[in-house]
C-alpha positions as CSV (number, residue, x, y, z in Angstrom):
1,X,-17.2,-22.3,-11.5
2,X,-19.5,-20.3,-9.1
3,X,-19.2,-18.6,-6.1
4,X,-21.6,-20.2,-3.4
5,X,-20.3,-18.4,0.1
6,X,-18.8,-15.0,0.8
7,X,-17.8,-15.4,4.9
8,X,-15.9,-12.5,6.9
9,X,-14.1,-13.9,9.8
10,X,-12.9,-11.0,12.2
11,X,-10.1,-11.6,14.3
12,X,-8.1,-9.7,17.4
13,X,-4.9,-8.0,16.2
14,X,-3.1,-7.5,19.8
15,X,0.4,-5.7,20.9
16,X,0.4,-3.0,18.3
17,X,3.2,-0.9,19.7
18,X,2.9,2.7,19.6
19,X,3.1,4.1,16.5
20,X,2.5,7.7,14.2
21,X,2.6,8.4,10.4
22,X,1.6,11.9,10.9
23,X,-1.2,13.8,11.6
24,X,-3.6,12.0,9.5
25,X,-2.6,8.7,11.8
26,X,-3.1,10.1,14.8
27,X,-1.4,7.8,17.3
28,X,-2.6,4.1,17.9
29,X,-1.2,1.1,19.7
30,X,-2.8,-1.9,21.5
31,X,-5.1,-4.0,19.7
32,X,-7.3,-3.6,16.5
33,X,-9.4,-6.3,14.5
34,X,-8.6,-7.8,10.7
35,X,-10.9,-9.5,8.8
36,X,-10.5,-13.0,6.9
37,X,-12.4,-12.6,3.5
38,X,-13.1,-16.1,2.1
39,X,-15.0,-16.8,-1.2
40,X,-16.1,-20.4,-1.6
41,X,-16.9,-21.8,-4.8
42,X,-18.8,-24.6,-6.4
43,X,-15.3,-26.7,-6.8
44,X,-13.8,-26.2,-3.8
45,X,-11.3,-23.9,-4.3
46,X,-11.2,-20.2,-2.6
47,X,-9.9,-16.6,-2.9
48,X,-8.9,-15.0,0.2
49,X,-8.0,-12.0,1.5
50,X,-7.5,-10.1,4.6
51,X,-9.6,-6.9,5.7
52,X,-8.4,-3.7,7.6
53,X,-5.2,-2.6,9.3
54,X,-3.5,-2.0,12.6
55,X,-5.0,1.8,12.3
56,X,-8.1,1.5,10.8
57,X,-10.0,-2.5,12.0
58,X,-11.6,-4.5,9.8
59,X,-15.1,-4.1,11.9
60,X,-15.4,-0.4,10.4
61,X,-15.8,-2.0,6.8
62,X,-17.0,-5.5,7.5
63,X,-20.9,-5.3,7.4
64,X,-21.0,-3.5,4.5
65,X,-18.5,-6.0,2.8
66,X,-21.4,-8.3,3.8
67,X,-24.0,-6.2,3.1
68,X,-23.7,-4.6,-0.4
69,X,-20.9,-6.9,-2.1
70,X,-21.9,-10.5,-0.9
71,X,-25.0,-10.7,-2.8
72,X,-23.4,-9.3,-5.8
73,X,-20.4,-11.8,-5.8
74,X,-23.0,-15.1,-5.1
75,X,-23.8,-16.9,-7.9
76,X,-20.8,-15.4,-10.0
77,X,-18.3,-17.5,-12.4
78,X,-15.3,-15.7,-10.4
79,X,-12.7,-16.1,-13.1
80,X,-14.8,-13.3,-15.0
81,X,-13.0,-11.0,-12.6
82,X,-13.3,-8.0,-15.1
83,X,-16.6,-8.6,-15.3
84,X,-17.3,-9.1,-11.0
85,X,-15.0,-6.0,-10.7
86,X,-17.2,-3.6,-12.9
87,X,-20.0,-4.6,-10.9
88,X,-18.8,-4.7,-7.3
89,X,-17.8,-0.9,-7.7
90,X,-21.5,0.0,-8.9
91,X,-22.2,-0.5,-4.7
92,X,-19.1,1.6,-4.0
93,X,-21.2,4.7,-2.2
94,X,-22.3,2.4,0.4
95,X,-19.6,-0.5,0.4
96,X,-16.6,1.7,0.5
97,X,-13.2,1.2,-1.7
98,X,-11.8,-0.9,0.7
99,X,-14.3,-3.7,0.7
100,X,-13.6,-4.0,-3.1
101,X,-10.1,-3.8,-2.6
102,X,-10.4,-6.8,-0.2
103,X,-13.1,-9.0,-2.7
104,X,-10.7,-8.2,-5.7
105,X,-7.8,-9.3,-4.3
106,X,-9.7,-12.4,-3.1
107,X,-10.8,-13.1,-6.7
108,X,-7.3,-12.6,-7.9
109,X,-5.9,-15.4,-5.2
110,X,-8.5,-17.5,-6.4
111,X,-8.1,-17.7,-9.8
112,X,-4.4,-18.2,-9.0
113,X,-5.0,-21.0,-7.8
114,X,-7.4,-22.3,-10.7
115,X,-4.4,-22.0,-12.8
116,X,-1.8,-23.2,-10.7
117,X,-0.2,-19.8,-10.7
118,X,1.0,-16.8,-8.8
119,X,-0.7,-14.1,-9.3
120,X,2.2,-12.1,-11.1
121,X,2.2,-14.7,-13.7
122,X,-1.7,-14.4,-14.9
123,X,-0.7,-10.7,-14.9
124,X,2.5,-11.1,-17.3
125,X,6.0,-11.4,-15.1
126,X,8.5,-8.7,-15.5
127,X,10.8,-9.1,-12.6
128,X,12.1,-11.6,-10.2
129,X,13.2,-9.2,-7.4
130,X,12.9,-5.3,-6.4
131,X,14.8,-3.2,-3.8
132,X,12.9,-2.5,-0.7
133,X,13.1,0.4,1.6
134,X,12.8,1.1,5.3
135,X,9.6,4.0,5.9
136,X,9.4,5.3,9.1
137,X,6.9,6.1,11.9
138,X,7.3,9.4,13.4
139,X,10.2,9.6,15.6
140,X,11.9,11.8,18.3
141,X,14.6,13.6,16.8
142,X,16.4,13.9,13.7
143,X,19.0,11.8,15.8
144,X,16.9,9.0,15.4
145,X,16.4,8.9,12.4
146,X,20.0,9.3,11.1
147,X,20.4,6.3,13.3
148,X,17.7,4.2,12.3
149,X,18.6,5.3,8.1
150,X,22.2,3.9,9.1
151,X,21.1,0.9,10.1
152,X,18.9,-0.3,7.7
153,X,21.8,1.1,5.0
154,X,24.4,-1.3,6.8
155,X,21.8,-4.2,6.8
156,X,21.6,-3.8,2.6
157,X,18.3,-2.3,2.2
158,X,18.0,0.0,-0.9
159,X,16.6,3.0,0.5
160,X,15.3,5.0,2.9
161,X,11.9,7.3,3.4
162,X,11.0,9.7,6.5
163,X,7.7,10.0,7.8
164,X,8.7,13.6,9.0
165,X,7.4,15.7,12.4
166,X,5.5,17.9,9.7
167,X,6.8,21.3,11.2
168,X,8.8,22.0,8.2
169,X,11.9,23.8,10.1
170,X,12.6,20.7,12.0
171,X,11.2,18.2,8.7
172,X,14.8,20.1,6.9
173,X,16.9,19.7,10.1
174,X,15.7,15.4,9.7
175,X,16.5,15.1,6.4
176,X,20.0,17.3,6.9
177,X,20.7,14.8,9.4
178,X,19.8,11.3,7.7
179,X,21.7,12.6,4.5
180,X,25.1,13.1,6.7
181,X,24.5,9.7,8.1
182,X,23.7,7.7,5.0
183,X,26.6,9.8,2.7
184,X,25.9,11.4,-0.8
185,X,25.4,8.1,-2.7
186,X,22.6,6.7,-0.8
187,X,18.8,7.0,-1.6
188,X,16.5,8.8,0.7
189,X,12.9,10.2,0.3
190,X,10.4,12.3,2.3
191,X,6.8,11.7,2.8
192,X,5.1,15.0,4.4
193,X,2.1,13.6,4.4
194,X,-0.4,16.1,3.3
195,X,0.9,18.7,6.2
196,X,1.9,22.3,4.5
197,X,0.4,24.9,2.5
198,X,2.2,26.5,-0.8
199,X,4.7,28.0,0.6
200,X,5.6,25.3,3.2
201,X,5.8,23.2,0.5
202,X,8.2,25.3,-1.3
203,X,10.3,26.0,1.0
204,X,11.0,22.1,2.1
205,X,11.2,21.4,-1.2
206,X,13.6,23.7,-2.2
207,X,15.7,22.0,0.9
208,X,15.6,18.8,0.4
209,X,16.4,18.7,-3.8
210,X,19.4,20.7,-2.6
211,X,20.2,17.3,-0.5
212,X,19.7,14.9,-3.2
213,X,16.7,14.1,-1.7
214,X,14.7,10.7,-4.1
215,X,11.0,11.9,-4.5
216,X,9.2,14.6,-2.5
217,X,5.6,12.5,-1.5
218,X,2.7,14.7,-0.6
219,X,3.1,17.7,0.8
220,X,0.2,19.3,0.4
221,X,-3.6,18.5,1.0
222,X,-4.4,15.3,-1.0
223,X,-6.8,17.1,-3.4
224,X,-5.0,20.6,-3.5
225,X,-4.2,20.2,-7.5
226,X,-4.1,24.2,-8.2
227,X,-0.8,24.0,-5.9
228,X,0.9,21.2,-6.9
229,X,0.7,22.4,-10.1
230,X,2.5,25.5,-8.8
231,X,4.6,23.5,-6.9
232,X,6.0,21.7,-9.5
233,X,7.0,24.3,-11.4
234,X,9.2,25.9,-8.6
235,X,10.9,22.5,-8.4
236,X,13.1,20.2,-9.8
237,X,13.3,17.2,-7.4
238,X,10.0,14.3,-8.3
239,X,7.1,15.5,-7.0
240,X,4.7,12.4,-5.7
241,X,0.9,12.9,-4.9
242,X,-2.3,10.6,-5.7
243,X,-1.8,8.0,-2.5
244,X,-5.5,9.9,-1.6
245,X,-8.1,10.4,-1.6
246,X,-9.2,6.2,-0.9
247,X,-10.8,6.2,-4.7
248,X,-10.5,4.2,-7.6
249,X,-8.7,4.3,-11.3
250,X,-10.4,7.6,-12.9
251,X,-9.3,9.9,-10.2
252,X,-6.0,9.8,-11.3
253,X,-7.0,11.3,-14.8
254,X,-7.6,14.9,-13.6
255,X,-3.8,14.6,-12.0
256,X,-2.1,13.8,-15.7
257,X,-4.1,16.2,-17.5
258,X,-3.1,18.9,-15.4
259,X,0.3,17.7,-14.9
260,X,0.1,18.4,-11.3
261,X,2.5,15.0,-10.5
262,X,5.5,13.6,-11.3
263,X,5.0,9.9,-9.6
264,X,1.0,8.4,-9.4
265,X,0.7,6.4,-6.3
266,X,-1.4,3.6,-4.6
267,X,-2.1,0.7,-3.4
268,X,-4.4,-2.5,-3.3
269,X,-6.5,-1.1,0.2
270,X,-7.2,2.4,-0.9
271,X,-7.8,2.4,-5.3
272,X,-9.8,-0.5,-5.0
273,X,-7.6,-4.1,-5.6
274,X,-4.9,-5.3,-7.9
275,X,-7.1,-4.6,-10.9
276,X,-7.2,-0.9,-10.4
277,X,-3.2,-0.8,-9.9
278,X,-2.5,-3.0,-12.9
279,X,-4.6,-0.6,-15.2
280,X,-2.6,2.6,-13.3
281,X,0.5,1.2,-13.8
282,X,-0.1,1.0,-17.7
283,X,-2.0,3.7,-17.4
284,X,1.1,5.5,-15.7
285,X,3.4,3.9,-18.2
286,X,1.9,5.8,-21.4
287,X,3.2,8.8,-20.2
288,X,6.7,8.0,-19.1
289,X,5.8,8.2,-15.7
290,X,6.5,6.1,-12.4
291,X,3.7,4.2,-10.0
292,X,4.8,3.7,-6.8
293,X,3.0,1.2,-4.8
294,X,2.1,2.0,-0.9
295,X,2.3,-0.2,1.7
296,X,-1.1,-2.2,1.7
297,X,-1.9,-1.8,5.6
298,X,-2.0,-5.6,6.7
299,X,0.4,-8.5,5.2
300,X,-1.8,-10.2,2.3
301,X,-2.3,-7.0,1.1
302,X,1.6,-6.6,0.9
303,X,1.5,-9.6,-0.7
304,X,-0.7,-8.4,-3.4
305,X,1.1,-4.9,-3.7
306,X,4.5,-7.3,-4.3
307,X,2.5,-9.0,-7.3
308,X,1.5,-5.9,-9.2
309,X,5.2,-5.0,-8.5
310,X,6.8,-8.0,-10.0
311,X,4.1,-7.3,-13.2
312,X,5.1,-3.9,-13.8
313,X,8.3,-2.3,-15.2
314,X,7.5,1.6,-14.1
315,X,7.7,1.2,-10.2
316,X,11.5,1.9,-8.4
317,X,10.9,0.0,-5.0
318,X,8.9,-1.8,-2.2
319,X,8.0,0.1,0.7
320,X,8.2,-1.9,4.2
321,X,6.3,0.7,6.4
322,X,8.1,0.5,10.2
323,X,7.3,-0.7,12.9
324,X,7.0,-4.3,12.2
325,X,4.4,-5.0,14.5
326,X,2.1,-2.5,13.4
327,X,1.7,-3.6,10.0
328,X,2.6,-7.8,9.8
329,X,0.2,-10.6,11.4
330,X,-2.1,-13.1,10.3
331,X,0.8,-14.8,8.2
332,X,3.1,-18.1,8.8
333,X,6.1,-16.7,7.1
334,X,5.9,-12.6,6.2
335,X,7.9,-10.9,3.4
336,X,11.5,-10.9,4.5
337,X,13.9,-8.4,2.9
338,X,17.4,-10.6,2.3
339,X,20.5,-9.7,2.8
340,X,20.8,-8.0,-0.5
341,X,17.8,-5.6,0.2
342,X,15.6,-7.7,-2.3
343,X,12.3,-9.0,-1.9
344,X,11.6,-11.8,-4.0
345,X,8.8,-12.8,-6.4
346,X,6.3,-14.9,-4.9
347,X,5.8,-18.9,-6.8
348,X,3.3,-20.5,-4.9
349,X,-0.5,-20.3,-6.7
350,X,-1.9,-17.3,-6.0
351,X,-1.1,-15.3,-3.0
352,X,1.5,-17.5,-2.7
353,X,1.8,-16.9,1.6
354,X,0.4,-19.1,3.9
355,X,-2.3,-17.8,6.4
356,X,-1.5,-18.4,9.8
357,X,-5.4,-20.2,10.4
358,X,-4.4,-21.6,14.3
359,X,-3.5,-18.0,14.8
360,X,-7.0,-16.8,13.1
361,X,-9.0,-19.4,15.2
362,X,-7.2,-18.4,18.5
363,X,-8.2,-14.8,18.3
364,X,-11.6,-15.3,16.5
365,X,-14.1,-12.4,17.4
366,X,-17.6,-13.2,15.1
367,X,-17.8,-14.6,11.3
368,X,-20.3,-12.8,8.8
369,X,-21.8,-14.5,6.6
């Protein structure tokens, strides 16, 4: 088998509501552009993929895709996917990480499909069925978010995570307020997102382990390893860094040497594919330690992340990052949560989803090739 086309189709992503992570979000709404990666082979059968997010469009990544990756991939047998990935990240400096995250994932659908498989089966099944847990935007009081916590606890989701103001008097005030909500025995976790300096970061995180708080997730800059060393030794509660920066499988090496996390982190848009979380997560696993995968920014990358999950034993939970219409489109059917707070292994080949192409067609904006 050989790969004969690598096409980019980019497509309108409208009625975004408003939405916030943090700081390093900004706030975006309205419309944004997603890219449909196809790779057409010799035999007829294809590896997709979609590009870019509600935050960050597809059209900021696609001509390099097109550029520096396409004439790398043509000709290729794509079921050497070792082999294509090695190569593909040699143009990293000018394609960027999440180009190869995109083509990898691609060659991971197709081969699925070769094999009559989903993709959690060529990597070795472990489990049928995870918890997932509600993330939030940024919202408007800690009122809000002790309602919105509730909710999703009454509807049978697993857990909980707070995308926090980031002004850490009122970031304790939110989590003191979701853990009266939710009760003692429920699981809640704060993502800071890269916001505070040392002692900031101690101070919230002296807080919130007081509350029973899950994991602490970045609070301080995503490279600042001298202090979260130090900040893990003033702390008892799971420290998580390594989501950034957007980088591939060795930069997590310098973060287990010096013991500076608890959790590793990442997912499928930002280290670079499936490949890079598979080798992680085992990676992760020699060392007793957990790899929690990220929300993947568009719905076939959550799709992927949900593969790697159902591969690995060392993760705890899938995160569904809120609002829905900032982060699912392009799909027929989407991940649904059920009314036990699972999401469920995928068993079609491949991806396993359906891609909504009448939707893709409708809001069709230019194909590269």
């Amino acid at each position: 088998m050989k790969i004969t086309d690598v096409t980019l189709t980019l497509f309108a992503w409208d009625n975004i509501p408003p939405t916030t992570y943090g700081a390093h979000t900004g706030k975006f709404a309205g419309s944004s552009a997603l890219g449909f990666l196809r790779l057409i082979t010799d035999q007829g059968i294809e590896g997709h993929a979609f590009l870019g997010s509600a935050m960050n469009p597809a059209t900021s990544d696609a001509q390099a895709l097109i550029t520096h990756l396409k004439p790398v991939l043509i000709g290729k047998n794509p079921l050497d996917r070792e082999r294509v990935n090695q190569e593909i990240w040699k143009r990293q400096r000018s394609a960027g990480v999440r180009t190869i995250g995109a083509v990898d994932v691609a060659l991971w659908d197709l081969a699925g499909k070769a094999y009559g498989q989903p993709i959690h089966r060529l990597l070795g099944t472990f489990r049928d069925s995870i918890g997932a847990y509600a993330s939030s935007a940024v919202l408007g009081s800690p009122e809000a978010y002790a309602e919105e916590a509730m909710s999703f606890k009454a509807n049978g989701w697993a857990a909980y995570k707070i995308h926090p103001p980031t002004r850490w008097r009122e970031e304790i005030k939110v989590c003191e307020a979701v853990r009266r909500a939710v009760g003692d025995d429920y699981t809640i976790m704060l993502d800071s997102t890269w916001s505070y300096d040392f002692p900031a970061a101690v101070r919230v995180g002296l807080a919130i382990q007081e509350m029973g708080v899950d994991w602490y997730e970045d609070p301080l800059a995503d490279q600042d390893l001298y202090n979260y060393v130090k900040l893990k030794q003033k702390l008892h509660i799971p420290v998580m860094a390594t989501e950034y920066p957007i980088t591939g499988y060795d930069s997590y090496a310098p973060w287990i040497m010096l013991q500076a996390t608890d959790y590793l982190r990442g997912d499928v848009a930002v280290k670079g594919g499936i490949t890079t979380l598979v080798k992680t997560a085992h990676l992760a696993e020699a060392f007793r330690m957990n790899y929690e995968i990220h929300h993947g920014g568009n719905s076939l990358n959550n799709v992927a992340n949900l593969h790697v999950i159902m591969a690995i034993r060392n993760t705890e939970l899938f995160e569904v990052l809120l609002p829905d219409g900032a982060q699912k489109y392009g799909l027929v059917e989407d991940i649904k949560v059920g009314r036990d707070g699972m999401v469920h292994a995928p068993t079609a080949p491949g991806l396993g989803y359906e891609i909504d192409f009448a939707l893709i067609e409708r809001k069709k904006m230019s194909v590269l090739g």
